[in-house]
N, CA and C atoms as an extended XYZ file, in Angstrom:
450
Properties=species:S:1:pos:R:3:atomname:S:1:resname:S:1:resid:I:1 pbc="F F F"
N       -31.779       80.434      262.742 N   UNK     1
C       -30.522       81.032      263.070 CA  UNK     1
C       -29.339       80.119      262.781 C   UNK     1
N       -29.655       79.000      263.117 N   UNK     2
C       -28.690       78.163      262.506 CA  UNK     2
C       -28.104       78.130      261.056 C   UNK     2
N       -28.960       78.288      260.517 N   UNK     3
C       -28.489       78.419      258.633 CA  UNK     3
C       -27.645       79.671      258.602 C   UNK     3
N       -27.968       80.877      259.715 N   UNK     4
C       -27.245       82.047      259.328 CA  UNK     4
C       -25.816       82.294      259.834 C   UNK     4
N       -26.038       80.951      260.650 N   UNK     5
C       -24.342       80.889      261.751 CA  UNK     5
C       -23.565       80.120      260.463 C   UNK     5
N       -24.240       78.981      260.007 N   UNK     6
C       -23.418       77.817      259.058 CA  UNK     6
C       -22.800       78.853      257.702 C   UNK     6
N       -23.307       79.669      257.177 N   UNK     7
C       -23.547       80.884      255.974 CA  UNK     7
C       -22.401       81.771      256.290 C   UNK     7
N       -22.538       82.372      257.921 N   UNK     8
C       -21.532       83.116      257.755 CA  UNK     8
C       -19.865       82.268      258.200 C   UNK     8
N       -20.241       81.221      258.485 N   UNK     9
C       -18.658       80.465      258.970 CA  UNK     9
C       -18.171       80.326      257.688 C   UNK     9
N       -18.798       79.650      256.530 N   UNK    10
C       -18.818       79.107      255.608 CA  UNK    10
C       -18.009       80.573      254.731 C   UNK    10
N       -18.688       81.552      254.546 N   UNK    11
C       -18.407       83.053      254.151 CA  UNK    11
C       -16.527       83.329      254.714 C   UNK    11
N       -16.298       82.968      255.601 N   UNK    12
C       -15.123       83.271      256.273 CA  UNK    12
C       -13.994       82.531      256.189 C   UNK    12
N       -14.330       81.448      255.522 N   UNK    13
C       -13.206       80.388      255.743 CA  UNK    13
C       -12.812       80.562      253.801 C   UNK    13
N       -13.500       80.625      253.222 N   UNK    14
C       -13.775       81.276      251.660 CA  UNK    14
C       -12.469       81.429      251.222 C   UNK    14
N       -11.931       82.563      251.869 N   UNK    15
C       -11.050       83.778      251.713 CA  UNK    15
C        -9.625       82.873      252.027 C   UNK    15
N       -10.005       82.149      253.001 N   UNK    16
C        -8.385       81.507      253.358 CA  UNK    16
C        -8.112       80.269      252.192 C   UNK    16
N        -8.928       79.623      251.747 N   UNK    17
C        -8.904       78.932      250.750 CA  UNK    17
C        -8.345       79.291      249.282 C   UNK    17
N        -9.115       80.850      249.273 N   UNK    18
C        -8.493       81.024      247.936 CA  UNK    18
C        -7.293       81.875      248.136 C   UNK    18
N        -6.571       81.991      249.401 N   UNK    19
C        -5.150       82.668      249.200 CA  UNK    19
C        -4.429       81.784      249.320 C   UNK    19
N        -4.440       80.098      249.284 N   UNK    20
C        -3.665       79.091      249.286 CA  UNK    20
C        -3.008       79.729      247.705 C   UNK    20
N        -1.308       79.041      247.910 N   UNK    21
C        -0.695       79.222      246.683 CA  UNK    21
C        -0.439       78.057      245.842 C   UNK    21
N        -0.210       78.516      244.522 N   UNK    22
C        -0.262       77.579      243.520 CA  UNK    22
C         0.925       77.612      242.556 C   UNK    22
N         1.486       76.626      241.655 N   UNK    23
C         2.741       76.572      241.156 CA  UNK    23
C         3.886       76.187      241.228 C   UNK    23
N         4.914       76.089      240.665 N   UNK    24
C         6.223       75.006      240.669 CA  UNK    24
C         7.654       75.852      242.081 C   UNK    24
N         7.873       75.085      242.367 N   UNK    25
C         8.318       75.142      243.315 CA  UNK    25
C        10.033       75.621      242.613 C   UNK    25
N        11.052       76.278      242.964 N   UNK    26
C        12.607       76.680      241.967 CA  UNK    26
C        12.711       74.902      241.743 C   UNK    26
N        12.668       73.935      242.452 N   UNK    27
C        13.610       73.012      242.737 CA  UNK    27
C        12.867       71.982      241.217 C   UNK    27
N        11.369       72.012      241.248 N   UNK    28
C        10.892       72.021      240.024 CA  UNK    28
C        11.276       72.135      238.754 C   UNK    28
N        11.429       73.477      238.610 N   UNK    29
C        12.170       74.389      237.569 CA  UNK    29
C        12.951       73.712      236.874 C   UNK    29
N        14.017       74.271      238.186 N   UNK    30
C        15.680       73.893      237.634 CA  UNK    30
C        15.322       72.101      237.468 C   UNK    30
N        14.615       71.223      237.960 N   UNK    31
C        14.641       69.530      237.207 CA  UNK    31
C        14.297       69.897      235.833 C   UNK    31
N        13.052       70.085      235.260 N   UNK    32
C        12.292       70.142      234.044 CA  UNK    32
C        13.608       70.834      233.122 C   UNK    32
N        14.100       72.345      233.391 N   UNK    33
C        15.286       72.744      232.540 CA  UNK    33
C        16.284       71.412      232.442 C   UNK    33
N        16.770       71.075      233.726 N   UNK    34
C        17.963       70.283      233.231 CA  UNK    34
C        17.862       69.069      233.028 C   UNK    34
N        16.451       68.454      232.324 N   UNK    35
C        15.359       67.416      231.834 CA  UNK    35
C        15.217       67.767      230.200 C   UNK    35
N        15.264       68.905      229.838 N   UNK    36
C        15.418       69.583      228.492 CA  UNK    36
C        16.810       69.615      228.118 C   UNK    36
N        17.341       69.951      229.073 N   UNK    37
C        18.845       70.004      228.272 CA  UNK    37
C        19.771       68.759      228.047 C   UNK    37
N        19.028       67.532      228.629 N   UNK    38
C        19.713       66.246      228.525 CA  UNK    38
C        19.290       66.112      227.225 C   UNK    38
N        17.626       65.900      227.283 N   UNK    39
C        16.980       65.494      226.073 CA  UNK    39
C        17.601       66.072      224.987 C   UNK    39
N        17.681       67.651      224.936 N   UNK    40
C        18.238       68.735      223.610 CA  UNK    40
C        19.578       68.161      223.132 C   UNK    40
N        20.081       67.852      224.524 N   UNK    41
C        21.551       67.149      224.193 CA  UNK    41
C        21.778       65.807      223.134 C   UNK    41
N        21.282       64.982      223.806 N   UNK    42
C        20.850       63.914      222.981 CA  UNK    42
C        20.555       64.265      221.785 C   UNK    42
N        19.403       64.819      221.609 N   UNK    43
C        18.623       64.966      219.836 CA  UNK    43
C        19.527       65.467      219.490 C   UNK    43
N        20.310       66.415      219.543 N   UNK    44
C        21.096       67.548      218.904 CA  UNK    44
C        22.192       66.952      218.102 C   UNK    44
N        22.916       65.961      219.182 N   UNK    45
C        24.096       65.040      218.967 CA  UNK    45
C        23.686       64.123      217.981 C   UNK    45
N        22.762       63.540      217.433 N   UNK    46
C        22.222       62.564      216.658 CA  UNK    46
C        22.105       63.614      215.477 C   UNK    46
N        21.302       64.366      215.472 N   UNK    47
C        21.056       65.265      214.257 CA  UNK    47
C        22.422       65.519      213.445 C   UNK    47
N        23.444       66.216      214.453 N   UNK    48
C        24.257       66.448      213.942 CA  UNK    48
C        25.395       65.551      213.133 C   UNK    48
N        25.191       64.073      214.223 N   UNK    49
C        25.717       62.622      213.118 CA  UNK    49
C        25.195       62.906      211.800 C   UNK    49
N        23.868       62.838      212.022 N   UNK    50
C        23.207       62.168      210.385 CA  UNK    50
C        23.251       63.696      209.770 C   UNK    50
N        23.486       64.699      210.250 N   UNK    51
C        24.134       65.610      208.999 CA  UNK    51
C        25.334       65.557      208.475 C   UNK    51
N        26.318       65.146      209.414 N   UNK    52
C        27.738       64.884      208.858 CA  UNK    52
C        27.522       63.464      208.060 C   UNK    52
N        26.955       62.690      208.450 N   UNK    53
C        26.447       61.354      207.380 CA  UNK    53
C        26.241       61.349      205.935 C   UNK    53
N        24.908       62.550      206.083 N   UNK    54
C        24.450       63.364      204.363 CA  UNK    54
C        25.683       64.055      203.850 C   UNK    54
N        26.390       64.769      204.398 N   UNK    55
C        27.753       65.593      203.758 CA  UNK    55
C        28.358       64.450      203.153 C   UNK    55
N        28.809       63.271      203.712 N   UNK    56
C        29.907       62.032      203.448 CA  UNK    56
C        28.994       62.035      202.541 C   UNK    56
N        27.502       61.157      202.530 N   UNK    57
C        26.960       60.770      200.887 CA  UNK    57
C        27.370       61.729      200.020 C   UNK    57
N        26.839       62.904      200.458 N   UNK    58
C        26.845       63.804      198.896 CA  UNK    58
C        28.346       64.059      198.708 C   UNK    58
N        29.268       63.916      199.431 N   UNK    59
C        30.674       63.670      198.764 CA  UNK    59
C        30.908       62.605      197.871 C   UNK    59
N        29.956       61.157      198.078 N   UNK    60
C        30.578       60.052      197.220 CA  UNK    60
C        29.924       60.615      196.103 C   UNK    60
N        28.847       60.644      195.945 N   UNK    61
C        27.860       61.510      194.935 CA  UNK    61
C        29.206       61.978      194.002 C   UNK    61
N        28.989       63.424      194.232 N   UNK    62
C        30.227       64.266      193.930 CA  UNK    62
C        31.132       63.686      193.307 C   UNK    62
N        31.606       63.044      193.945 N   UNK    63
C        33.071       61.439      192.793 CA  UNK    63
C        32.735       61.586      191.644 C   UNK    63
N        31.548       60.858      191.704 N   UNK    64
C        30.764       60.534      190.343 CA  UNK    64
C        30.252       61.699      189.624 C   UNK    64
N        29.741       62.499      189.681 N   UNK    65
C        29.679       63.522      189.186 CA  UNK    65
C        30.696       64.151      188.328 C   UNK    65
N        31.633       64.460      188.881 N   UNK    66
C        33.203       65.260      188.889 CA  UNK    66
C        33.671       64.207      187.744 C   UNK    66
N        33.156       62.785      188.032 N   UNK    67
C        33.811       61.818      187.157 CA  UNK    67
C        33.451       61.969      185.800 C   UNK    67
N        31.868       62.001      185.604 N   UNK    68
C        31.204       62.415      184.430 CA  UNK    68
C        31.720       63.533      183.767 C   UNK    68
N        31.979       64.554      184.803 N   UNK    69
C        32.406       66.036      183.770 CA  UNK    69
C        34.093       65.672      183.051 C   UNK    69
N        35.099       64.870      183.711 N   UNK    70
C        36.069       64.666      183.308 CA  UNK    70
C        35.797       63.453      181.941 C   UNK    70
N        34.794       63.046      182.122 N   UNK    71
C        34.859       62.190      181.202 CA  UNK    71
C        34.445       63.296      179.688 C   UNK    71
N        33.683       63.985      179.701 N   UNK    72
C        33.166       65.070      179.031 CA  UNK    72
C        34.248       65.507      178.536 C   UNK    72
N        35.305       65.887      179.052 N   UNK    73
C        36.681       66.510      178.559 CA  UNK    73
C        37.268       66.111      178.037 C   UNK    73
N        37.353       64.441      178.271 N   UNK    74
C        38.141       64.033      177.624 CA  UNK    74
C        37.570       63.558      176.417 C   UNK    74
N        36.157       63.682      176.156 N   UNK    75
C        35.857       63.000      175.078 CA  UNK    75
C        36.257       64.708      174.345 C   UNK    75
N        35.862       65.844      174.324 N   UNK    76
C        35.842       66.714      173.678 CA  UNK    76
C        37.467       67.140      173.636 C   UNK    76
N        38.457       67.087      173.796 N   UNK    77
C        39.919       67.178      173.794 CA  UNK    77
C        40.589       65.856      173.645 C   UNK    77
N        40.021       64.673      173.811 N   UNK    78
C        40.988       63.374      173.606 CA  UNK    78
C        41.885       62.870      174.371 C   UNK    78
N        41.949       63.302      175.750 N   UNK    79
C        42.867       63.502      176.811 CA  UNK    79
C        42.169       63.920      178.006 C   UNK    79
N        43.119       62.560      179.056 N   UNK    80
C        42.492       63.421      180.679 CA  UNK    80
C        43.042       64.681      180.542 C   UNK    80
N        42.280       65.663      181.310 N   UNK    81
C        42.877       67.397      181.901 CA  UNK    81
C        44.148       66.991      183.033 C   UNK    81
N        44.843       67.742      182.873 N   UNK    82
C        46.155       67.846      184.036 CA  UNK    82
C        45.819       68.237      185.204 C   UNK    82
N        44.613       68.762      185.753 N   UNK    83
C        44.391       68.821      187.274 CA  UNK    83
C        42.526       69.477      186.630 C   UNK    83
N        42.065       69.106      188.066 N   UNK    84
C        40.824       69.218      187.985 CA  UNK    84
C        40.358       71.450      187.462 C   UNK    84
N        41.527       71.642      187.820 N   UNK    85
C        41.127       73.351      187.457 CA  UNK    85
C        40.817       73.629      185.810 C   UNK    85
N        41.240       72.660      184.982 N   UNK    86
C        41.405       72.550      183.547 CA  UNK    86
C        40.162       72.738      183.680 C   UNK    86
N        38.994       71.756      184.402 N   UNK    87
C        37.569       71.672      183.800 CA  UNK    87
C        36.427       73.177      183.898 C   UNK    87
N        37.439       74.200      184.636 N   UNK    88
C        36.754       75.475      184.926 CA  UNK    88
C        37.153       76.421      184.257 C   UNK    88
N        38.719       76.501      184.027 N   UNK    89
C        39.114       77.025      182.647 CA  UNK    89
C        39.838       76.339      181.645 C   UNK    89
N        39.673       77.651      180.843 N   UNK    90
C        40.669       76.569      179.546 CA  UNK    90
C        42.288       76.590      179.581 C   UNK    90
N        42.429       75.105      179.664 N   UNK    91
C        44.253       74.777      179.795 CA  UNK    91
C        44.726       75.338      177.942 C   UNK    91
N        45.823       75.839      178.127 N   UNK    92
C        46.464       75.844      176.601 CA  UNK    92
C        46.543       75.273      175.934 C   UNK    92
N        46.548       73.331      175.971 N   UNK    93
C        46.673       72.373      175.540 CA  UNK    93
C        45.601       71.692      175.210 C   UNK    93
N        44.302       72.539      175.331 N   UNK    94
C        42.907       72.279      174.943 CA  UNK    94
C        42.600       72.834      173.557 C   UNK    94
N        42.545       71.818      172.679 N   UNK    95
C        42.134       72.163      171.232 CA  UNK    95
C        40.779       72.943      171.223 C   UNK    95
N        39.850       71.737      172.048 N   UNK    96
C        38.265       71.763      171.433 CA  UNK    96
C        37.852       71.716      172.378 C   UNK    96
N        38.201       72.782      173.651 N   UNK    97
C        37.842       72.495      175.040 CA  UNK    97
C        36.655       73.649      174.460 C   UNK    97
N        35.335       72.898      175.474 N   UNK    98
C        33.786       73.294      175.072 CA  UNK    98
C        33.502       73.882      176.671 C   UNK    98
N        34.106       74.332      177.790 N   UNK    99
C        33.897       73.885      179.222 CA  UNK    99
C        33.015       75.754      179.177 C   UNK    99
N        33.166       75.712      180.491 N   UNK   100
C        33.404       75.353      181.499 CA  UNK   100
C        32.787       74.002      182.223 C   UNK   100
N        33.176       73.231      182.142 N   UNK   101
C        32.628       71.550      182.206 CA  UNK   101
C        32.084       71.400      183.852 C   UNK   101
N        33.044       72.487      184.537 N   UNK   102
C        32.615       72.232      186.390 CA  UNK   102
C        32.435       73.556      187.194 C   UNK   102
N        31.628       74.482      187.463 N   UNK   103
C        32.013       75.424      188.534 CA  UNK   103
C        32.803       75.231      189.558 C   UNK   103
N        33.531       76.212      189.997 N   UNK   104
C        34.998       75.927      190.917 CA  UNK   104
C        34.580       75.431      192.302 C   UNK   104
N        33.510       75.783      192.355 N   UNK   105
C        32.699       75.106      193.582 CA  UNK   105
C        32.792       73.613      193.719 C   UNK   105
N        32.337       73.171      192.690 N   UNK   106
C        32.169       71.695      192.271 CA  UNK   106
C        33.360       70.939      192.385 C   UNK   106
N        35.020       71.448      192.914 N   UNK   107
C        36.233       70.445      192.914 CA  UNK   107
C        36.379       70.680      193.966 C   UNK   107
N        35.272       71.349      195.146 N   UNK   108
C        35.894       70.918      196.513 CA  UNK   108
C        34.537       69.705      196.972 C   UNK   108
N        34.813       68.745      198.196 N   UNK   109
C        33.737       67.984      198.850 CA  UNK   109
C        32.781       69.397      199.640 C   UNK   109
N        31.757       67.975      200.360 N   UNK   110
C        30.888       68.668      201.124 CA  UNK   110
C        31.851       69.518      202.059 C   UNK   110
N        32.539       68.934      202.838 N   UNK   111
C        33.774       69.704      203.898 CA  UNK   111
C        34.314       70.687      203.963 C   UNK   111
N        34.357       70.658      202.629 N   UNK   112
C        35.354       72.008      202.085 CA  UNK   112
C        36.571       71.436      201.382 C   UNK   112
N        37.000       70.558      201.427 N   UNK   113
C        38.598       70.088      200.941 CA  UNK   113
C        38.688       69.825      199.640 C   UNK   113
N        39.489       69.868      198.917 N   UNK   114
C        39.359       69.361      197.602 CA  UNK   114
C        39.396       68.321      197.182 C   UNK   114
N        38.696       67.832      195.974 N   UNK   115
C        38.732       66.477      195.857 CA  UNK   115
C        40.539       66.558      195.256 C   UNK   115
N        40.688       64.709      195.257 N   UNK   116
C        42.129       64.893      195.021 CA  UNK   116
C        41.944       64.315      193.384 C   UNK   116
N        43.041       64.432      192.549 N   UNK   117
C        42.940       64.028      191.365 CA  UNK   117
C        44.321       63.404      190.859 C   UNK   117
N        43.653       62.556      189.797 N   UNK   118
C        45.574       61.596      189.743 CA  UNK   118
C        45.523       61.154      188.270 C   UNK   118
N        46.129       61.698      186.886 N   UNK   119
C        46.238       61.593      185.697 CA  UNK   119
C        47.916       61.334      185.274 C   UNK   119
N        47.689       59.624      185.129 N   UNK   120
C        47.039       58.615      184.684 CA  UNK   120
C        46.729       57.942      186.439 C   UNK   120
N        45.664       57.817      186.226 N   UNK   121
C        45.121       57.266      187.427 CA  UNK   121
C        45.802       55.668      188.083 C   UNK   121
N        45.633       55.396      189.106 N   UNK   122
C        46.033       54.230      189.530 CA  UNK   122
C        44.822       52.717      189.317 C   UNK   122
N        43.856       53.589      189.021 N   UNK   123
C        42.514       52.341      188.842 CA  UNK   123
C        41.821       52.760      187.296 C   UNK   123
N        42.723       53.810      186.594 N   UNK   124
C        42.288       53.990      185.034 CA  UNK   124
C        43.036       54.973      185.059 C   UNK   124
N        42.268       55.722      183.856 N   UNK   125
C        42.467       56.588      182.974 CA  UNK   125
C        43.002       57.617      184.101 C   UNK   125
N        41.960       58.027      185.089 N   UNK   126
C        42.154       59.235      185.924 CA  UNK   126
C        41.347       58.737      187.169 C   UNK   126
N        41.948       59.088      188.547 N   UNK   127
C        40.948       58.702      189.471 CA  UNK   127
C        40.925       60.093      190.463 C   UNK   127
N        39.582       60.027      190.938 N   UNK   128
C        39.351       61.051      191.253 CA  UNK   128
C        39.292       60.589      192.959 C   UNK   128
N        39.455       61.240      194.205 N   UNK   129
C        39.245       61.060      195.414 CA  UNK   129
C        38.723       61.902      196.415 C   UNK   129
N        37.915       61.340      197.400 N   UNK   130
C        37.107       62.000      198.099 CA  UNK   130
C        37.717       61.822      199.466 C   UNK   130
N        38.756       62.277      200.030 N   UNK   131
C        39.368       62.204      201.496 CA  UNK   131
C        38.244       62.066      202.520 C   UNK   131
N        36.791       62.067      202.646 N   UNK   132
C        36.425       61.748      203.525 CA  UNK   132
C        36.182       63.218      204.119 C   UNK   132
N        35.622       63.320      205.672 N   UNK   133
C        35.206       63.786      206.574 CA  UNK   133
C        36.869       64.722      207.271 C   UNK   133
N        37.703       63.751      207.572 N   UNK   134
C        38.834       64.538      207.759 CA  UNK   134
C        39.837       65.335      206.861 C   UNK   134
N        39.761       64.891      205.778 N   UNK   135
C        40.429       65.628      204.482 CA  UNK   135
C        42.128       65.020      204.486 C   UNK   135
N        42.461       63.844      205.342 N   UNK   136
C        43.457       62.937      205.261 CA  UNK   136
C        43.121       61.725      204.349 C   UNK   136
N        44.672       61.369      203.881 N   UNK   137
C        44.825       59.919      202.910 CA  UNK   137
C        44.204       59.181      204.446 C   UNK   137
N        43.625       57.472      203.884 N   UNK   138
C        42.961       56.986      204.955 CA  UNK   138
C        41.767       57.101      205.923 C   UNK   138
N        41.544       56.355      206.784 N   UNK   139
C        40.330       56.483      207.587 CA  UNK   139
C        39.796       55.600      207.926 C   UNK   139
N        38.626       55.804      208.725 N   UNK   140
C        37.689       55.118      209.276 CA  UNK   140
C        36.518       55.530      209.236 C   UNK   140
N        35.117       54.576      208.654 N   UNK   141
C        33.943       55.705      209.408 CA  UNK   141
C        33.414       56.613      208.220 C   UNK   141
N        33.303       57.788      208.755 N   UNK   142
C        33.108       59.137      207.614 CA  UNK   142
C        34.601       59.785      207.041 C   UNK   142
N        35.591       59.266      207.878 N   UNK   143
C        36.719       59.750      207.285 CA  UNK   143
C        37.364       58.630      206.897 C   UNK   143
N        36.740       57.313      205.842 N   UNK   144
C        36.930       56.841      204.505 CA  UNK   144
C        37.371       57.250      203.522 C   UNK   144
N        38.332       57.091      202.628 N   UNK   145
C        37.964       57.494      201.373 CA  UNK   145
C        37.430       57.097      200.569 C   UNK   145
N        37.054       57.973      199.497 N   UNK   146
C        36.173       57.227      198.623 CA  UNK   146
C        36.913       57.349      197.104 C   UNK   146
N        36.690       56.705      195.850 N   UNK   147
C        37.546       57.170      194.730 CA  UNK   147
C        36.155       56.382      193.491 C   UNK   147
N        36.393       57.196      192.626 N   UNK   148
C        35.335       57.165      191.224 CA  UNK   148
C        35.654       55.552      191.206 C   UNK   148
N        36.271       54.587      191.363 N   UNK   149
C        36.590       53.463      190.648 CA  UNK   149
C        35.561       52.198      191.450 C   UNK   149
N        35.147       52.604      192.649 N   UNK   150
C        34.663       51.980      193.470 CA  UNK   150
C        33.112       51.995      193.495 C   UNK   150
């Protein structure tokens, strides 16, 4: 009789055991969320540096590029172009212009701004400039400028 007393206590207590509850408590929660949103914060803010970082490179890039196609022009006409729009269409004063030498895309930076252009240049023939991140003369940083001569 004893085994059948221990069996059924044992049977009864069962039930209270498995309606104990389980799981994160709100106060939980809301830590872990606002544990993600520091972290998200962080990564996000960095990512977004070193994308504005890659834009600045592929602007100096671009210099050089833009520089090559002007050089193209001038070998095929004998003369810098009077503003960078010459290299997308043809200026009147183009004998043996062979272009379209640049899509119109290609005379603004990563930013959007246009590169700047200066015929007869101050460091040659023609210099071309990359205002940087802010699209102002000057700077600091990503809003450097940059110019083909450099």
């Amino acid at each position: 009789m004893k085994n059948y007393t221990f069996a059924k206590t044992a049977l009864r207590a069962a039930p209270v055991q498995r309606m104990r509850m389980t799981g994160f408590t709100l106060i939980e929660m809301v830590m872990v969320i606002a544990l993600i949103g520091i972290v998200m914060g962080i990564v996000g803010n960095y990512a977004f540096q070193r994308f504005n970082q890659g834009k600045y490179n592929a602007g100096k890039a671009a210099v050089h590029s833009l520089e090559m196609k002007v050089q193209a022009y001038i070998l095929d006409n004998g003369g810098a172009p009077q503003s960078l729009n010459d290299l997308t269409t043809r200026p009147g004063s183009a004998a043996n212009w062979n272009g379209p030498y640049a899509k119109p895309g290609d005379l603004n930076d990563p930013f959007g701004h246009p590169f700047q252009y200066k015929a007869p240049g101050d460091h040659g023939d023609f210099d071309v400039i990359f205002l940087g991140k802010d699209g102002k003369a000057g700077g600091d940083g990503m809003d450097k400028d940059y110019g083909n001569w450099e």
